[in-house]
mmCIF entry with sequence, helices, sheets and N, C-alpha, C, O atoms, coordinates in Angstrom:
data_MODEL
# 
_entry.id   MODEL 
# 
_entity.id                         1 
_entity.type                       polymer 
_entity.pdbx_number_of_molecules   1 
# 
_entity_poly.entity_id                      1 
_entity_poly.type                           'polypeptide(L)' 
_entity_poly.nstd_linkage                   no 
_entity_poly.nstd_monomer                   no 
_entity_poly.pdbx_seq_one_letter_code       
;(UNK)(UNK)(UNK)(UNK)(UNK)(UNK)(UNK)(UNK)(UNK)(UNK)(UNK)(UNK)(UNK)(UNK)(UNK)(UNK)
(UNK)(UNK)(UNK)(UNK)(UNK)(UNK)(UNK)(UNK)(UNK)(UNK)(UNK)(UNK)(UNK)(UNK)(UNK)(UNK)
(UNK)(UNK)(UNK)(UNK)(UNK)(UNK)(UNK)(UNK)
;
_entity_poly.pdbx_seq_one_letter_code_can   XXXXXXXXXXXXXXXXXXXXXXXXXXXXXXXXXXXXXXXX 
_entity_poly.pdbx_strand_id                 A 
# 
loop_
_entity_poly_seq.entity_id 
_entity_poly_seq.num 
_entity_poly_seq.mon_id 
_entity_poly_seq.hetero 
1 1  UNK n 
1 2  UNK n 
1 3  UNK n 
1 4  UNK n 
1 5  UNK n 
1 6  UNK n 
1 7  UNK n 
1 8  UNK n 
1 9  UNK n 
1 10 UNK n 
1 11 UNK n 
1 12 UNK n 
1 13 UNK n 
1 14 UNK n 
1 15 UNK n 
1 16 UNK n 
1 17 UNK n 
1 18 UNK n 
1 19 UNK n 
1 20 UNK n 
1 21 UNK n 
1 22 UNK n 
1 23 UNK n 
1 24 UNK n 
1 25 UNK n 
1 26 UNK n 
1 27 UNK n 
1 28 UNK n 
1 29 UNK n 
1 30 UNK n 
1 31 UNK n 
1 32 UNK n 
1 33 UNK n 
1 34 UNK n 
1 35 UNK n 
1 36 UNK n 
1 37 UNK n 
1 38 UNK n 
1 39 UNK n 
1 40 UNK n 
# 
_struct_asym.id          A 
_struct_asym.entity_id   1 
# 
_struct_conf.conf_type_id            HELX_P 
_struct_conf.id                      HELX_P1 
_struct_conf.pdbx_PDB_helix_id       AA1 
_struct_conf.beg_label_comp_id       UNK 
_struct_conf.beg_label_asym_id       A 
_struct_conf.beg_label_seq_id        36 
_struct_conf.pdbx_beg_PDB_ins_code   ? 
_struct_conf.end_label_comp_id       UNK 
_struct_conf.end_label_asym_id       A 
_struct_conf.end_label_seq_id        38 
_struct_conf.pdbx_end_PDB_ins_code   ? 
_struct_conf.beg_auth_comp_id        UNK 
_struct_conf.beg_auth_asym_id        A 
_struct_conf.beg_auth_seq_id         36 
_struct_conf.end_auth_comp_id        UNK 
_struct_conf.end_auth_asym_id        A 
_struct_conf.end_auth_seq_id         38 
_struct_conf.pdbx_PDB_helix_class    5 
_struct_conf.details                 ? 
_struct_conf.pdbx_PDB_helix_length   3 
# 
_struct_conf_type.id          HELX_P 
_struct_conf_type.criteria    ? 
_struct_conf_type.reference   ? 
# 
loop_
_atom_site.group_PDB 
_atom_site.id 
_atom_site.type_symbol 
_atom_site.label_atom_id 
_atom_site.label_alt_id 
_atom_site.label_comp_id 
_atom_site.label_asym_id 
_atom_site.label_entity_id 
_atom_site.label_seq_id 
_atom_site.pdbx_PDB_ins_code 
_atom_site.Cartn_x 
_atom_site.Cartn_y 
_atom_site.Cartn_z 
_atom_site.occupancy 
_atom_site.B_iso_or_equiv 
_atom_site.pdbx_formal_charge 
_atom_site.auth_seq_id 
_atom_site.auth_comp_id 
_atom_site.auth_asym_id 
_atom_site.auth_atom_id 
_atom_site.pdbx_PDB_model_num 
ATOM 1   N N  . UNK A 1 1  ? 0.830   -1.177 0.000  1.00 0.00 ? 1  UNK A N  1 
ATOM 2   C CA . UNK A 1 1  ? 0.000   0.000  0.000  1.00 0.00 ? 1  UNK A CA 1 
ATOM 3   C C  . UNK A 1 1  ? 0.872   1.237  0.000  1.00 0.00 ? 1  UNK A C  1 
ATOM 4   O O  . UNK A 1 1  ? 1.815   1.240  0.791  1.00 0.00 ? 1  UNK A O  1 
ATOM 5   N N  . UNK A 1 2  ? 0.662   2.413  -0.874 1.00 0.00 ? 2  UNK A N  1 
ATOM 6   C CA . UNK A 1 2  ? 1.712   3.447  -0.619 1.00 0.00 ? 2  UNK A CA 1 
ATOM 7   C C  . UNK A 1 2  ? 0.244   4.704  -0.134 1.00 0.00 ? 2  UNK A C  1 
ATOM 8   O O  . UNK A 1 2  ? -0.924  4.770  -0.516 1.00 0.00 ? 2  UNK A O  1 
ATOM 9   N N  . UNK A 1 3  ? 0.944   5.418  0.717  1.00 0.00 ? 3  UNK A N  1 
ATOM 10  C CA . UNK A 1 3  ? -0.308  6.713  0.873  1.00 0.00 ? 3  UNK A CA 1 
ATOM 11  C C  . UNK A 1 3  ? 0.743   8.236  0.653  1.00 0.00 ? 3  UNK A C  1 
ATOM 12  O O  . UNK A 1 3  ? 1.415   8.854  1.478  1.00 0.00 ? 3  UNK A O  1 
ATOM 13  N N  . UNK A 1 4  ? 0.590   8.389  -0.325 1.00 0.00 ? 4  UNK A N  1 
ATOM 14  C CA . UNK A 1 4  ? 1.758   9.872  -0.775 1.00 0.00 ? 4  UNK A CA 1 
ATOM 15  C C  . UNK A 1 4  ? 0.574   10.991 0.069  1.00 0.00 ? 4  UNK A C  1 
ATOM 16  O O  . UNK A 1 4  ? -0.634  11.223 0.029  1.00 0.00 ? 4  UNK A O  1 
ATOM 17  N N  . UNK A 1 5  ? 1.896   11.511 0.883  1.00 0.00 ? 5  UNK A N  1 
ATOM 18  C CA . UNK A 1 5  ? 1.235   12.668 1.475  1.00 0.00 ? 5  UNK A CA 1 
ATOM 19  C C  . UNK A 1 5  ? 2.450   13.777 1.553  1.00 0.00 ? 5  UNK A C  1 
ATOM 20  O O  . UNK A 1 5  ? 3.666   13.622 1.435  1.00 0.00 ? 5  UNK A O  1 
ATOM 21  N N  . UNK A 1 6  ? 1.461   15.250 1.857  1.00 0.00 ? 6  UNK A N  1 
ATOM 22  C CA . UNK A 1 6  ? 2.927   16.637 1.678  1.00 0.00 ? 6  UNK A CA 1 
ATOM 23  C C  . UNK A 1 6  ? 2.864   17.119 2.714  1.00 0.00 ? 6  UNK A C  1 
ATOM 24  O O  . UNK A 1 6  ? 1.852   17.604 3.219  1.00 0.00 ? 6  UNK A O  1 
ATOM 25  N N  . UNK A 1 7  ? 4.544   17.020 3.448  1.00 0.00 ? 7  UNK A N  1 
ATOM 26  C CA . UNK A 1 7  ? 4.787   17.529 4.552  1.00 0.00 ? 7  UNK A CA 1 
ATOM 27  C C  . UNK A 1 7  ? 5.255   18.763 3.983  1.00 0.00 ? 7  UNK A C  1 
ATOM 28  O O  . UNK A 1 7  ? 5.969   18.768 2.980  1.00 0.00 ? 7  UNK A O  1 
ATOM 29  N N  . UNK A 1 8  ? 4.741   20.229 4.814  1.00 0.00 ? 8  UNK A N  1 
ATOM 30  C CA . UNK A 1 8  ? 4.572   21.180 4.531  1.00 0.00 ? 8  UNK A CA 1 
ATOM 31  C C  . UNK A 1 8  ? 5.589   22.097 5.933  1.00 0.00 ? 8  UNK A C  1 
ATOM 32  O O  . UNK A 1 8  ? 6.111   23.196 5.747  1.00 0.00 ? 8  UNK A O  1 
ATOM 33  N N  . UNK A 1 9  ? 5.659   21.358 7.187  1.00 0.00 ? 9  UNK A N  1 
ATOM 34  C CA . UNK A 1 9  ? 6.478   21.771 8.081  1.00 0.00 ? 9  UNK A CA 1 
ATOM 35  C C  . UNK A 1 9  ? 7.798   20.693 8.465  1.00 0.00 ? 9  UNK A C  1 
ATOM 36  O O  . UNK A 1 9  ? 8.391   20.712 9.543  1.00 0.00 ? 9  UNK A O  1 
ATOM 37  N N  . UNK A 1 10 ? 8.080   19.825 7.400  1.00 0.00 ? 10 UNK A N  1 
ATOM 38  C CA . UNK A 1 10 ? 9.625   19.299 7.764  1.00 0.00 ? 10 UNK A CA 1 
ATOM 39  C C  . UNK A 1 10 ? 9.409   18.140 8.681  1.00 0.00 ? 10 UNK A C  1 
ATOM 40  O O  . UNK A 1 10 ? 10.311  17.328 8.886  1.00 0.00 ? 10 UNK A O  1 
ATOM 41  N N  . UNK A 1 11 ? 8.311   18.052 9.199  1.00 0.00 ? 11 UNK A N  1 
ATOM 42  C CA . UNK A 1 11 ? 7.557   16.654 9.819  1.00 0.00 ? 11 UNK A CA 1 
ATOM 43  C C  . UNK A 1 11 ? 6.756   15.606 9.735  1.00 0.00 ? 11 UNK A C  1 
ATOM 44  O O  . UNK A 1 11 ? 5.545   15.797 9.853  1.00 0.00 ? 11 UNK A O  1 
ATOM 45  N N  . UNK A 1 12 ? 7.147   14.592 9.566  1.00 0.00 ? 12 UNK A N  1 
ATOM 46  C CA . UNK A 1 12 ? 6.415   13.320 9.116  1.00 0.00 ? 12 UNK A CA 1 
ATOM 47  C C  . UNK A 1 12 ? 5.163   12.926 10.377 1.00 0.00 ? 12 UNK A C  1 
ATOM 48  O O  . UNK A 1 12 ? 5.106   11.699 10.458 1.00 0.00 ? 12 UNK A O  1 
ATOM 49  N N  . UNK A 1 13 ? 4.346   13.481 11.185 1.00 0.00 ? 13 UNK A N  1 
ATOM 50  C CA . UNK A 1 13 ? 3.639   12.130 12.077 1.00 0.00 ? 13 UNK A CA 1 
ATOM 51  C C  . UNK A 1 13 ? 3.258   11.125 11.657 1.00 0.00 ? 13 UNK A C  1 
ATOM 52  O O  . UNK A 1 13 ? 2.726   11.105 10.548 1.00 0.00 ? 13 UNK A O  1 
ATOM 53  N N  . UNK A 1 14 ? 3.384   10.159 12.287 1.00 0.00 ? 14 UNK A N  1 
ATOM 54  C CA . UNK A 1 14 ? 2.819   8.847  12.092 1.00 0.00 ? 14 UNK A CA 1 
ATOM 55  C C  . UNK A 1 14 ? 1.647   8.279  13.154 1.00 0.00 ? 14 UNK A C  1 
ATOM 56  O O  . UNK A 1 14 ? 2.242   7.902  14.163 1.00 0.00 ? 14 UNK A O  1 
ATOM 57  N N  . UNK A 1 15 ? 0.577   8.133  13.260 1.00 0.00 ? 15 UNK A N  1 
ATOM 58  C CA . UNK A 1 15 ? -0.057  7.551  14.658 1.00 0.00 ? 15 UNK A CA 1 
ATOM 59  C C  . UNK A 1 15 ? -0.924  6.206  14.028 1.00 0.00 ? 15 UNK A C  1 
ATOM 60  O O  . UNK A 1 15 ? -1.580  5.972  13.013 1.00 0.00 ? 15 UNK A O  1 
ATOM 61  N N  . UNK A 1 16 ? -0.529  5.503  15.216 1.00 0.00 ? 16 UNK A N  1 
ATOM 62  C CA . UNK A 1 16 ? -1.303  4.202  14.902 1.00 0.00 ? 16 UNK A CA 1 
ATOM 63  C C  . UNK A 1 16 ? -2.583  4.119  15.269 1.00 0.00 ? 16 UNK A C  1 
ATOM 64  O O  . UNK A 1 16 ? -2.479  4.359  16.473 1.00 0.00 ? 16 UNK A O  1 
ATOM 65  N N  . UNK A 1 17 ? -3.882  3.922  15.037 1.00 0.00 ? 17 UNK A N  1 
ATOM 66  C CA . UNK A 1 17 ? -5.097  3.432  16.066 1.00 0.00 ? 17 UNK A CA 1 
ATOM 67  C C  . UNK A 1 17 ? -5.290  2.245  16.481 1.00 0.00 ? 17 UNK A C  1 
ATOM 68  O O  . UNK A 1 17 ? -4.835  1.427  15.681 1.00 0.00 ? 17 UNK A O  1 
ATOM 69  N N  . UNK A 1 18 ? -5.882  1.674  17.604 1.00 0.00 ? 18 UNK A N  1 
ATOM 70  C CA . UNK A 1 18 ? -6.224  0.073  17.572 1.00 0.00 ? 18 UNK A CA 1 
ATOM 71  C C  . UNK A 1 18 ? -7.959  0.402  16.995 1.00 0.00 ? 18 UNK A C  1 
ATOM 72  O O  . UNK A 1 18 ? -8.445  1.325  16.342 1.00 0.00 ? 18 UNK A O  1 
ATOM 73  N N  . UNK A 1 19 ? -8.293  -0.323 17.351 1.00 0.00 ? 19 UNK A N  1 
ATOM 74  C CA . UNK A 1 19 ? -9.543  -0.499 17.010 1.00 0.00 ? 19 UNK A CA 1 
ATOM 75  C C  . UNK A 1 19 ? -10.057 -1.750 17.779 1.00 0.00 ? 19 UNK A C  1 
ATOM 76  O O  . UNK A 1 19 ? -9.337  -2.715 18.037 1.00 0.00 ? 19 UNK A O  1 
ATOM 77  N N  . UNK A 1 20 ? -12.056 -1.591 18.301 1.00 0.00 ? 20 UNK A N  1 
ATOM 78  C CA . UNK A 1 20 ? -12.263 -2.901 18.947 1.00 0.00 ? 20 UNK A CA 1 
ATOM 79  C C  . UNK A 1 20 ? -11.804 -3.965 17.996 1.00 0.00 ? 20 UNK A C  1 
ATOM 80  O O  . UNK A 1 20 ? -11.676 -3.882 16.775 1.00 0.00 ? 20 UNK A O  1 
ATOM 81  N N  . UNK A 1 21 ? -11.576 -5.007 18.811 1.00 0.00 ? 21 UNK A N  1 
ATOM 82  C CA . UNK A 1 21 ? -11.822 -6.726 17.723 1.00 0.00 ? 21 UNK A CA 1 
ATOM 83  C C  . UNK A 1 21 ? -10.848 -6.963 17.544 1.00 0.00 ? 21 UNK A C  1 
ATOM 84  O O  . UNK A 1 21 ? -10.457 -8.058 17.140 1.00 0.00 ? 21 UNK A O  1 
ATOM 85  N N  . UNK A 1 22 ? -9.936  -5.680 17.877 1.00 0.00 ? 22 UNK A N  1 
ATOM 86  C CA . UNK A 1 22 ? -8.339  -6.300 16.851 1.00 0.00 ? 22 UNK A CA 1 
ATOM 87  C C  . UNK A 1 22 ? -6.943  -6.121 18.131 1.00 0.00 ? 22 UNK A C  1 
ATOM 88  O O  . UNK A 1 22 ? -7.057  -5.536 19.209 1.00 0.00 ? 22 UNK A O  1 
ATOM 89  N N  . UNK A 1 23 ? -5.950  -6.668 17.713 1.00 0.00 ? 23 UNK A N  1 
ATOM 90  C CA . UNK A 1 23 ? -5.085  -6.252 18.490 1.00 0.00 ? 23 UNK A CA 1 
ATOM 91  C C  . UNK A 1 23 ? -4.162  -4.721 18.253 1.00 0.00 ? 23 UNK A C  1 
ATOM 92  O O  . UNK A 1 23 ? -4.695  -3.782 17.660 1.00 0.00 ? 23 UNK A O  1 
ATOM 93  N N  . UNK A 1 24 ? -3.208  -4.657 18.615 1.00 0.00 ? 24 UNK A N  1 
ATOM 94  C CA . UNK A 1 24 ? -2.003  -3.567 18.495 1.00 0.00 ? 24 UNK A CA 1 
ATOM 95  C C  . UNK A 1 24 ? -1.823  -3.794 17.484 1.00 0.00 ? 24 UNK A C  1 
ATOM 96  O O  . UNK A 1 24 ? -1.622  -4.918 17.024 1.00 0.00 ? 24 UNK A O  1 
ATOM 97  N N  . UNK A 1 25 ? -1.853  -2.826 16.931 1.00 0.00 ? 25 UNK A N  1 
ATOM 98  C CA . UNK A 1 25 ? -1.175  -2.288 15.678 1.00 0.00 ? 25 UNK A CA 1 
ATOM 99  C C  . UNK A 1 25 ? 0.139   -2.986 15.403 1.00 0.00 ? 25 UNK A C  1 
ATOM 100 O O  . UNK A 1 25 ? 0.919   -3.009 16.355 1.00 0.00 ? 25 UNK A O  1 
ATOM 101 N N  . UNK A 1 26 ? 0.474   -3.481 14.433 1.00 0.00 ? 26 UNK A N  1 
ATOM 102 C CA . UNK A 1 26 ? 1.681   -3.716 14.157 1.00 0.00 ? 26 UNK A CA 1 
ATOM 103 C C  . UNK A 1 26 ? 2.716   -3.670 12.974 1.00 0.00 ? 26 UNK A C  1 
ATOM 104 O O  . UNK A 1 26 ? 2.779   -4.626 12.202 1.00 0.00 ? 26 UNK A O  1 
ATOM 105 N N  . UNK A 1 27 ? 3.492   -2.621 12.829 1.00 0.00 ? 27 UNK A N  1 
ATOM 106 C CA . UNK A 1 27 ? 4.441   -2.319 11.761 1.00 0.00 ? 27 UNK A CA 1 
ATOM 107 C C  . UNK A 1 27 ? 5.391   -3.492 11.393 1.00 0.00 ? 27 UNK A C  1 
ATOM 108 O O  . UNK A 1 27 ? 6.089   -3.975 12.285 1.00 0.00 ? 27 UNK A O  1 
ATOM 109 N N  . UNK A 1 28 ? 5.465   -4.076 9.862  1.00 0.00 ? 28 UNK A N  1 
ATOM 110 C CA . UNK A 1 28 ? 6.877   -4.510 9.719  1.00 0.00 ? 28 UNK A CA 1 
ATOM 111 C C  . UNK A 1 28 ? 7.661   -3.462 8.742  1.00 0.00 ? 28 UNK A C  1 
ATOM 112 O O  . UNK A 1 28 ? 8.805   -3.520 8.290  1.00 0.00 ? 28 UNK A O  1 
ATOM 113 N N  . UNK A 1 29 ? 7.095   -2.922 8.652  1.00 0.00 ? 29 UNK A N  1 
ATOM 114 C CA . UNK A 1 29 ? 7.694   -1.373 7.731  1.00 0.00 ? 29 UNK A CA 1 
ATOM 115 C C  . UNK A 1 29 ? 7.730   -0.344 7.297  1.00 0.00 ? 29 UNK A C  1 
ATOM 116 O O  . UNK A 1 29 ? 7.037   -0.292 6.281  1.00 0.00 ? 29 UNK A O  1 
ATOM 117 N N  . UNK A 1 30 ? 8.181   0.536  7.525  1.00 0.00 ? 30 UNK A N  1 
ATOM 118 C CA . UNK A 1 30 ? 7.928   1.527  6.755  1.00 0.00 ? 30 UNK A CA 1 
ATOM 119 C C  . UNK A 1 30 ? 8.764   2.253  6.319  1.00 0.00 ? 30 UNK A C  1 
ATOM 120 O O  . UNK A 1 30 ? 9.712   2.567  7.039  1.00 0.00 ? 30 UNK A O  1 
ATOM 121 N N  . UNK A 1 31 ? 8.653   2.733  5.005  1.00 0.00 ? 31 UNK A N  1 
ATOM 122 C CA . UNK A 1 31 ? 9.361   3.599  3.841  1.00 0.00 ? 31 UNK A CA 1 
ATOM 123 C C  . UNK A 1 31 ? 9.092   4.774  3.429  1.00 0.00 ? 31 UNK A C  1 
ATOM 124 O O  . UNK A 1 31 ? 8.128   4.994  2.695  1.00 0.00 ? 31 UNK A O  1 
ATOM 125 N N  . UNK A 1 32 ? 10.102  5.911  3.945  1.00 0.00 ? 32 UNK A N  1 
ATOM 126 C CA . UNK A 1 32 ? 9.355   7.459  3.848  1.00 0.00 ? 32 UNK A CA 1 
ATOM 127 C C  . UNK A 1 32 ? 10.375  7.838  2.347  1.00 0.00 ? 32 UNK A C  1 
ATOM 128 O O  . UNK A 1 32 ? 11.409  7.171  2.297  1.00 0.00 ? 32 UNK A O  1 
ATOM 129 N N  . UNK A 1 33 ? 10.224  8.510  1.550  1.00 0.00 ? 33 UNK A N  1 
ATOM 130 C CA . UNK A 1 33 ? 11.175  8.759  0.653  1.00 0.00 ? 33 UNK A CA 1 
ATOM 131 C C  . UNK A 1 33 ? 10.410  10.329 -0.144 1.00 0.00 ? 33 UNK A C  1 
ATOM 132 O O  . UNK A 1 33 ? 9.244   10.717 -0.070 1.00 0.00 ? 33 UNK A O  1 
ATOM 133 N N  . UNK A 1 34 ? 11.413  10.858 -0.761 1.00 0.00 ? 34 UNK A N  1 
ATOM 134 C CA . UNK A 1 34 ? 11.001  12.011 -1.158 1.00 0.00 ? 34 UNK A CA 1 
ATOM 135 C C  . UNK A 1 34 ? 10.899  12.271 -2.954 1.00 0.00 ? 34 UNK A C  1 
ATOM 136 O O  . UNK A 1 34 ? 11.900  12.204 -3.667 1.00 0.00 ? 34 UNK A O  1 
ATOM 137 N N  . UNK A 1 35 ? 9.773   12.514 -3.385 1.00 0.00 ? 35 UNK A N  1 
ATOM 138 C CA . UNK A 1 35 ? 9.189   12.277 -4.718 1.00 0.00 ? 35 UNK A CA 1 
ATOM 139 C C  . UNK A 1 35 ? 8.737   13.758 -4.959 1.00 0.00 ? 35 UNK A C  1 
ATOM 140 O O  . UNK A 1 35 ? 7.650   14.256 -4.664 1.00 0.00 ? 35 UNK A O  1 
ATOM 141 N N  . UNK A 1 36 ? 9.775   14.326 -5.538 1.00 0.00 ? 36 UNK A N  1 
ATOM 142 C CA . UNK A 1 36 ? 9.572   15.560 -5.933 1.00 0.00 ? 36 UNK A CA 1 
ATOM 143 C C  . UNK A 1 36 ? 8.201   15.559 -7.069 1.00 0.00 ? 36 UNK A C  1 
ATOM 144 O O  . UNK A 1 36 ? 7.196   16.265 -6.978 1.00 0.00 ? 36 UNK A O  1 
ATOM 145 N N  . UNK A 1 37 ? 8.509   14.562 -8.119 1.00 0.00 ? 37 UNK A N  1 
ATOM 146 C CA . UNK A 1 37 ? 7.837   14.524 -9.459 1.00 0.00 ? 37 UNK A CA 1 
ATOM 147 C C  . UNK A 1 37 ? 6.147   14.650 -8.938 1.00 0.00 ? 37 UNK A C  1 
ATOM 148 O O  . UNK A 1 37 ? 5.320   15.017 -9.773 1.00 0.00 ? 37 UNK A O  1 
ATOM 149 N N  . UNK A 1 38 ? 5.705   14.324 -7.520 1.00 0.00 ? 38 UNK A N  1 
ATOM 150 C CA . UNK A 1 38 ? 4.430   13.956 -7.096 1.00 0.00 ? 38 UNK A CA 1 
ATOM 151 C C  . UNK A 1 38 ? 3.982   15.340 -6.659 1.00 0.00 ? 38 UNK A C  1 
ATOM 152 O O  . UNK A 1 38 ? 2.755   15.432 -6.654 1.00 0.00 ? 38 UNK A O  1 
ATOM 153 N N  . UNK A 1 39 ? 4.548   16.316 -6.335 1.00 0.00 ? 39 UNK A N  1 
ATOM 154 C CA . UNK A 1 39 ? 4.258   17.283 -5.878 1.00 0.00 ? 39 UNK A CA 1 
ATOM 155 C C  . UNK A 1 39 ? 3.032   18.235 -6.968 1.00 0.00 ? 39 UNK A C  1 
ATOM 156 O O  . UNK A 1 39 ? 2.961   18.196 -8.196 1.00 0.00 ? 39 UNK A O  1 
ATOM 157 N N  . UNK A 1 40 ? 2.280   18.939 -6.115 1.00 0.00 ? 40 UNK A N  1 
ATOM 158 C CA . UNK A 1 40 ? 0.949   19.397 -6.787 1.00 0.00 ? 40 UNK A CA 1 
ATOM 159 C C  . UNK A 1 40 ? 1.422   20.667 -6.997 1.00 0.00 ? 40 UNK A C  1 
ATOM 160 O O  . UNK A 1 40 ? 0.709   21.509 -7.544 1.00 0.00 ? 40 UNK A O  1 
# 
């Protein structure tokens, strides 16, 4: 899954939610990289 988003102040947040039914959240990765060509 990729979700392109524009950091506008030099900061990435990231926040996880749980949700009922399910457990903790769990990352095996993640890949931040910078894609000028995507910019609006």
């Amino acid at each position: 899954m990729s979700y392109p988003v524009q950091v506008t102040d030099g900061v990435l947040n990231v926040r996880f939610v749980t949700h009922t039914g399910f457990g903790k959240p769990i990352v095996n990765a993640l890949r931040v990289t910078n894609r000028p060509d995507l910019v609006s």
